[in-house]
N, C-alpha and C positions, 0 to 999 in steps of 0.2 A: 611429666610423662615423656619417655622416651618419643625423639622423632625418628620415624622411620627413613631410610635412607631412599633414593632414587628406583635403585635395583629392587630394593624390598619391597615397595611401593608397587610396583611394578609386577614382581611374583603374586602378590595377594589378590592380585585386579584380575591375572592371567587365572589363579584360583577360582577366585567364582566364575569369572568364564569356564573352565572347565565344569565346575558344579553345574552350571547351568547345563551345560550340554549335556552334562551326566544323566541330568533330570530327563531331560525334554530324550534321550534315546530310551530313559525306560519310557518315557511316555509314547513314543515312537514304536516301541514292541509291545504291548500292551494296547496298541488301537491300527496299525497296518496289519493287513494280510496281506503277508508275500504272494506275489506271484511265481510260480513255479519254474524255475531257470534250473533245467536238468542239468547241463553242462558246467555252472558254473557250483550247482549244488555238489557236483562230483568233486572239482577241485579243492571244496571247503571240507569233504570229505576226507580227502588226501593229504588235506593240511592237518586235521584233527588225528588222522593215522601218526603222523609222522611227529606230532606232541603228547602222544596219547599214553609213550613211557613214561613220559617225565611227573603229567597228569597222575598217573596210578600212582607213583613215586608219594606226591605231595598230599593226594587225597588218606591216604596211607598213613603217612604223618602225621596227619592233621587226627585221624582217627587214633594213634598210638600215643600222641603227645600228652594227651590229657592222664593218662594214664602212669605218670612220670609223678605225679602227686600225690596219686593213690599209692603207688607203690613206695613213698617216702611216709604214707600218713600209717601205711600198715606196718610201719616201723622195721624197713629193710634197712636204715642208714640208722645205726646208735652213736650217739658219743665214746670215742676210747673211752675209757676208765681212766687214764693218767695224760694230760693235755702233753704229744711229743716236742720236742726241740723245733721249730720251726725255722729254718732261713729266709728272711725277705732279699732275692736278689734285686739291686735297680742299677742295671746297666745306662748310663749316658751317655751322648755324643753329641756335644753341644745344646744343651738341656736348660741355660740359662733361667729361660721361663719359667720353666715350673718345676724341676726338682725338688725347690725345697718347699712347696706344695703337696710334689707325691709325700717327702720323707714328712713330714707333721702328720698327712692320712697311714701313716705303715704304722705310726711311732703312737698312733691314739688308739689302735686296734684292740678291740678287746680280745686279746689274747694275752696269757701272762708268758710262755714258756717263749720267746721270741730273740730274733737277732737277726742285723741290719746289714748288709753288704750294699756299700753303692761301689761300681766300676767304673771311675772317667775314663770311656774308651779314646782317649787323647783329642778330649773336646779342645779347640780353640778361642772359645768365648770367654766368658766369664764362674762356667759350671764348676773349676775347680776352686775360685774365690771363694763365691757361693759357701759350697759344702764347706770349706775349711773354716770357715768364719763360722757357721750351723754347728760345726762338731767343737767348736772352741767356745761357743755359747754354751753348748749341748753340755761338756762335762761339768759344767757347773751344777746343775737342776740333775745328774742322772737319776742318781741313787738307786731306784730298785727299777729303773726304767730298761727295754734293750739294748743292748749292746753294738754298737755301729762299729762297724769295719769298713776303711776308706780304700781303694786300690785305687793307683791314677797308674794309668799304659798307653803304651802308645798307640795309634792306630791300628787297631788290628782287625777290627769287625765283629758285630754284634756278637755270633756263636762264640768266636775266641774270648773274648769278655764276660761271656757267662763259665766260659770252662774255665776261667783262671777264678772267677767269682766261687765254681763250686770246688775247688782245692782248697780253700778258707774256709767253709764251710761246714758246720757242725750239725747241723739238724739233721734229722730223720727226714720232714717233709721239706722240699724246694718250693719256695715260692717266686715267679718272676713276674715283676710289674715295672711297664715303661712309664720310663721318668717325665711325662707328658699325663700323667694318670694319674686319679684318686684313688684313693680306695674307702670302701664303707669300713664302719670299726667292726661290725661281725665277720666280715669277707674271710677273714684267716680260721677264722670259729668253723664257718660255714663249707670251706673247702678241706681243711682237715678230717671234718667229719665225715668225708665220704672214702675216706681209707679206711673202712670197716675191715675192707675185706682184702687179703695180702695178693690178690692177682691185682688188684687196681694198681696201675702204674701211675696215671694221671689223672689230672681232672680238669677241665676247662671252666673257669668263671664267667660273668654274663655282663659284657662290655656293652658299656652305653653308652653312647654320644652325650659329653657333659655341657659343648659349646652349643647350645642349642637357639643362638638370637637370632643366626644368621637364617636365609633361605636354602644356601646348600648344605650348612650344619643340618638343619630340619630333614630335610631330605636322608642325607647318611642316621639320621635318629630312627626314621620310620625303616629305613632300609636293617640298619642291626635289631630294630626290634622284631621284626618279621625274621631274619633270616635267623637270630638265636631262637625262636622260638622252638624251632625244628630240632634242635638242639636235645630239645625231651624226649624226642624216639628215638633218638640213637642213643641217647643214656639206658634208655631202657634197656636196648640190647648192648649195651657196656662200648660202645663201638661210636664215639666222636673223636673223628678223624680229624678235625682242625679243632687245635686249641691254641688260640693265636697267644702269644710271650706278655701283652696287656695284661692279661690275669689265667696264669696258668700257675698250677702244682705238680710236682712230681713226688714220689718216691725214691729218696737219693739212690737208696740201693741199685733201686732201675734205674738209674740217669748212667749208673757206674756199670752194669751190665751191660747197656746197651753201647755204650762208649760214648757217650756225652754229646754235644750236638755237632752236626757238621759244617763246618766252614763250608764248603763247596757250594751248599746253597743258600740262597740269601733269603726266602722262608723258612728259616732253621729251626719256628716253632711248627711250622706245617707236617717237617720232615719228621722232627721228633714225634709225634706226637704218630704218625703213623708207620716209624718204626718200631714203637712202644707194641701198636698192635700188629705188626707182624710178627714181633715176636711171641706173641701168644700171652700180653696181658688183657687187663681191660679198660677201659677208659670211660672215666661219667663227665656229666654238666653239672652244674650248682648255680641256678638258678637264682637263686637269694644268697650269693655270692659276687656282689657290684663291683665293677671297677665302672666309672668315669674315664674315658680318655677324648681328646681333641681332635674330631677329624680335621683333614686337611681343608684351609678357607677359603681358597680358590681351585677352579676346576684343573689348572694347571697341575695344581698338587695332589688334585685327586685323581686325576690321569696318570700320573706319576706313582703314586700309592700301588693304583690297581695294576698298574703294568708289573709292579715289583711282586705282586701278591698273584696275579697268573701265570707269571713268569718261572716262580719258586716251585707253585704247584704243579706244571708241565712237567718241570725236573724231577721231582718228588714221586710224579704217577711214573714216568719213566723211569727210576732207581728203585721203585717197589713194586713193578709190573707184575711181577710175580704173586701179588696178593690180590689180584684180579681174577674170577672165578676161580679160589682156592678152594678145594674140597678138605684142605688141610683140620683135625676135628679144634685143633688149637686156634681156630679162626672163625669168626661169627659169620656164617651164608647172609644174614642182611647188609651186613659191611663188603663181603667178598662179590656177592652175586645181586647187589640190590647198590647200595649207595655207591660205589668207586665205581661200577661201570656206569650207570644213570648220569655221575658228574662231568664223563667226559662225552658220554653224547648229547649233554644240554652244552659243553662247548663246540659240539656238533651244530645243533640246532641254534644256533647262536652264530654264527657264520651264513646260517638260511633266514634268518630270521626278518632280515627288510624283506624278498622275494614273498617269506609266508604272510607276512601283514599285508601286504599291498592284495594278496589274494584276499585274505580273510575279508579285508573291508571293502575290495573290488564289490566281493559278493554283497556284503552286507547293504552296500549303497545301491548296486545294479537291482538286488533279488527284495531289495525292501524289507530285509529279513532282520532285523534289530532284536530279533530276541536272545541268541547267542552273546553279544556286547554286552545288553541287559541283564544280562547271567552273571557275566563274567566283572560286571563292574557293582553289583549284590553281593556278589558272594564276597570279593576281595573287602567290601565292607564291613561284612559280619565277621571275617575273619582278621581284620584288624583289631576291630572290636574288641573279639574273644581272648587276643594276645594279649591286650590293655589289660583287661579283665583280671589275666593268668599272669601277669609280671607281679612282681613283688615291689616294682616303682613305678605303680599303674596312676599316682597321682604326677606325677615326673610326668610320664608320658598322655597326660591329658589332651594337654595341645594338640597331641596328635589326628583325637577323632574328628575333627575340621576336614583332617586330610583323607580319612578312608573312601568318600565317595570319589576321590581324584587318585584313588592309589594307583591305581591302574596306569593312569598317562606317567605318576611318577618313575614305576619302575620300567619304564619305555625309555626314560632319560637314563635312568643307572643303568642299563642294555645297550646303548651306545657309548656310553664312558666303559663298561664291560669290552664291548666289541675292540675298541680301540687297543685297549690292554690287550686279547687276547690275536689282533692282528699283528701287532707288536713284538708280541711274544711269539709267534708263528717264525716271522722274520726273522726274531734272535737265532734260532733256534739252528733253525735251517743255515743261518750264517757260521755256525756256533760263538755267538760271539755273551760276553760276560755279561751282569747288570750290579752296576754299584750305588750303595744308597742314594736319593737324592734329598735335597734340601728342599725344606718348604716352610715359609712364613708361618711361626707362632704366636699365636694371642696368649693362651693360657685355656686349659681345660674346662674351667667354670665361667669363662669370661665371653 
């Protein structure tokens, strides 16, 4: 039996502390009766005002999402009749770890009509050893296997690497997955089939945290399974606006209409994916479409992560501000007048967010009023629950139910790693100053 390490140790003790507390505040709203504190019921008033967009938002979703299944079961998504050319891009940069990891998960996909592009975006390490030894293995065993195409370049950055990837490039559909990533062998099955329809430009796959031993591995797991999950109401309405470059498709045609991705920002699958829909395609999820990838293993790196990933998206809403209350008929009103403004005033509320907690629980402790908390730490449980439920790697994600009755304090820790990125990003901004990739410690995806 694995022994747990000091820190880990550590996390699991501070868990049940939390459970416990979890408990004993429902048990706390459930046997206090507040006393009436006019004054400060006002303020909690004021704070429930001022969350109460975001709230409709998510209740919203949560009412729409389920529906994401119904309408695959009533068979809106067929199979083409003739499986297309498919491209797997895998851009790397310095990929040592796991590259030849992702290439064995692209290369085992059940899909027949297939072909491989990896791009050394002028890694340093060892990633072009690697692959060259892999493709020298590789032609031995082809035979009726895909076809690998090698590109090694110099530094030039991720989008550039993908545009030089898609001049190579034969398929009808794009696929792009980081060389840090698995993939499931249905995953190319499962994302092709939602090109039924010739408006769909892209489609976002459903990334899971594969490194899941650690404690802040665990954390980033519970955090993408909650936050893909949302993912199904905005399929509904054709309209998911992040389809992070882990597991995303396109329609080449549309990669080459829209002029392929942009350098300029370093989210270049953010940007893409919501210029696809300004220009009037549509965009789904594929839920039973897995990649595996590695979150970052210390908090350093995840602070680094999300600064790069709020950072991209500030740029991204400011170069398509334009699709912000679009009445345009080529644009979905849940996308234009519901999610892209909602997003940026939750990094509104997100800047208030210690001042409103400190009220919310001021009250809770002054007013003896525990039943709001006790709501709020229910409900996040049944709706962790329901996500498990609703995944298609709901045995994967088991471990997780330990954590639902504590979700609540976790996503209080991802809200200050959040804060930080978006204070960060504030600073850039205002400075105008650039953000270039950072480095961060690899284990391996599964490891």
């Amino acid at each position: 039996m694995k022994k747990f390490d000091k820190k880990s140790l550590l996390l699991f003790v501070a868990l049940g502390l939390l459970l416990s507390l979890s408990v004993a505040i429902i048990y706390l709203s459930l046997t206090t009766q507040p006393e009436p504190v006019e004054s400060l019921g006002t303020i909690r008033l004021v704070v429930f005002c001022l969350l109460l967009p975001i709230l409709i938002k998510y209740f919203l979703q949560l009412i729409i999402a389920p529906f994401y299944s119904i309408f695959e079961a009533l068979g809106r998504l067929k199979y083409p009749p003739i499986e297309p050319l498919v491209t797997v891009l895998i851009p790397a940069w310095n990929e040592q770890v796991g590259i030849i990891k992702t290439l064995n998960s692209v290369l085992d996909a059940y899909y027949n009509n297939l072909e491989v592009i990896v791009i050394n975006d002028g890694s340093t390490d060892k990633t072009h050893d690697l692959v060259t030894q892999f493709l020298s293995d590789y032609q031995h065993i082809q035979f009726c296997k895909p076809k690998i195409k090698y590109l090694r370049l110099p530094n030039g950055g991720k989008a550039r690497a993908l545009n030089q990837g898609l001049k190579f490039a034969s398929g009808e559909i794009i696929i792009t997955v980081d060389a840090d990533s698995v993939m499931d062998k249905d995953t190319v099955t499962n994302l092709v089939k939602r090109f039924n329809d010739p408006k769909v430009g892209a489609v976002a796959g459903n990334v899971v945290i594969g490194n899941k031993k650690k404690p802040l591995a665990i954390i980033q797991q519970l955090e993408y399974l909650y936050g893909f999950f949302f993912k199904r109401a905005d399929s509904v309405f054709n309209s998911v606006y992040i389809i992070g470059g882990a597991a995303a498709a396109y329609r080449k045609s549309v990669l080459k209409a829209v002029g392929g991705f942009d350098h300029q920002i370093i989210t270049e699958d953010i940007e893409m994916s919501t210029r696809i829909l300004a220009k009037g395609y549509k965009t789904r999820y594929a839920a039973d479409a897995v990649v595996y990838t590695e979150g970052p293993a210390d908090w350093t790196g995840l602070c680094n992560q999300r600064l790069r990933w709020k950072y991209g998206r500030i740029l991204t809403f400011l170069k398509h501000r334009r699709l912000f209350f679009s009445n345009n008929k080529k644009h979905q009103p849940y996308l234009t007048f519901l999610i892209l403004p909602l997003a940026v005033y939750a990094e509104f509320t997100l800047l208030l967010e210690g001042p409103l907690l400190l009220l919310f629980y001021g009250y809770t402790v002054f007013a003896s009023d525990y039943f709001p908390l006790a709501f709020v730490i229910v409900l996040m449980s049944l709706i962790i629950g329901m996500q498990i439920l609703f995944d298609s790697k709901r045995r994967f994600h088991a471990n997780l139910l330990m954590l639902a009755p504590v979700a609540w304090i976790i996503f209080y820790i991802i809200d200050i790693v959040e804060f930080q990125a978006l204070w960060r990003s504030l600073k850039r901004l205002i400075r105008r100053e650039s953000l270039q990739w950072q480095r961060w410690v690899r284990a391996g995806v599964m490891n």
